[in-house]
C-alpha positions as CSV (number, residue, x, y, z in Angstrom):
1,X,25.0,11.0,-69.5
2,X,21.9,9.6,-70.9
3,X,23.0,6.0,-71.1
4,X,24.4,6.0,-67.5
5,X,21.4,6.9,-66.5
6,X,19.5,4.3,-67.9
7,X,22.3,1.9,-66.6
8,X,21.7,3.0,-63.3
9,X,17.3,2.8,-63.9
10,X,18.1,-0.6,-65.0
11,X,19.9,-2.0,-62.4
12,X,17.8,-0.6,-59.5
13,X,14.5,-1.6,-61.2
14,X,16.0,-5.0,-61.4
15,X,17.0,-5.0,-58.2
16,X,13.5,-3.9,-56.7
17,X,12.1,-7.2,-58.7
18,X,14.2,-9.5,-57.3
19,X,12.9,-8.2,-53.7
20,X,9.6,-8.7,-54.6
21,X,10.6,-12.0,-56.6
22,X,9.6,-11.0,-59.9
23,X,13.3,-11.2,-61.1
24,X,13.8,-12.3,-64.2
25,X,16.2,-15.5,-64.0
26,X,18.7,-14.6,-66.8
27,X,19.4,-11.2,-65.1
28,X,19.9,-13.0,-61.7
29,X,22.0,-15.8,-63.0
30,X,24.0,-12.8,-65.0
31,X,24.4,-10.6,-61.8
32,X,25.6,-13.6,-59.4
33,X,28.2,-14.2,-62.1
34,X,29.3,-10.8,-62.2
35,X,29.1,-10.4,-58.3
36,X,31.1,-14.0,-58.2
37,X,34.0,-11.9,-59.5
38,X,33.0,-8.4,-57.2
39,X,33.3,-10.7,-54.1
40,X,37.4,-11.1,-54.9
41,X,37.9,-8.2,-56.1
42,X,40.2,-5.6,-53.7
43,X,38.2,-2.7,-54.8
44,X,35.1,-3.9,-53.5
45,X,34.1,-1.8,-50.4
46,X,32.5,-3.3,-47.1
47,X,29.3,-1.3,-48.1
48,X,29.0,-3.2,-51.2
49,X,29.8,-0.1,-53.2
50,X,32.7,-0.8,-56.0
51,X,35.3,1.3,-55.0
52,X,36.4,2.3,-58.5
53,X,33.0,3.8,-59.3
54,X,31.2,4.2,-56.5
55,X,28.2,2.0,-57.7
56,X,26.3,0.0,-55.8
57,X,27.2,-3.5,-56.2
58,X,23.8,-5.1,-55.8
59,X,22.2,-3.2,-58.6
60,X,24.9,-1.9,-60.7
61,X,26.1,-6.1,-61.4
62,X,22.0,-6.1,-62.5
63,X,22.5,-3.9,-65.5
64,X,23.1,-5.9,-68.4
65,X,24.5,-2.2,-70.0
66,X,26.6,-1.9,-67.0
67,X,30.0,-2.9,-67.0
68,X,33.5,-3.7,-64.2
69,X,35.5,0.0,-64.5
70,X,38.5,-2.0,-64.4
71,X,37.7,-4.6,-67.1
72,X,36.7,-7.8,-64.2
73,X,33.2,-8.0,-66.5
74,X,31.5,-6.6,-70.0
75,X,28.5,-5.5,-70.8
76,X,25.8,-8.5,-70.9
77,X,23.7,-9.2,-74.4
78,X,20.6,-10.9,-72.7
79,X,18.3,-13.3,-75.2
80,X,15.3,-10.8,-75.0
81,X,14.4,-7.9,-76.8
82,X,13.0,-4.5,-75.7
């Protein structure tokens, strides 16, 4: 439960900074790659919620730790270090 929870911190905070363009550009090239794939894929809702999961697509696809619940796209190992 922890760790989903931090996926879910992760991906909203992420989010919020690309609003305010403080994104970082590694997790914005990683999340319009993963989205990319969301966009075809039949599960996708018109909300822009995954309809596997329930996750919002704009943040969840932000979360490096985060990770397609049927498989599309894995978990993300980004170049920096916490």
């Amino acid at each position: 439960m922890k760790l989903e929870i931090k996926k879910i911190k992760e991906g909203f905070t992420n989010l919020v900074k690309e609003k305010l363009n403080m994104a970082d550009q590694e997790i914005e090239d990683m999340s319009r790659d993963r989205m990319s794939i969301c966009n075809l894929c039949p599960s996708k809702l018109k909300s822009g919620r995954c309809g596997e999961c329930g996750c919002v697509l704009a943040a969840k696809t932000r979360s490096p730790l985060s990770s397609c619940p049927i498989n599309k796209w894995n978990q993300y190992e980004t170049n920096k270090t916490e």
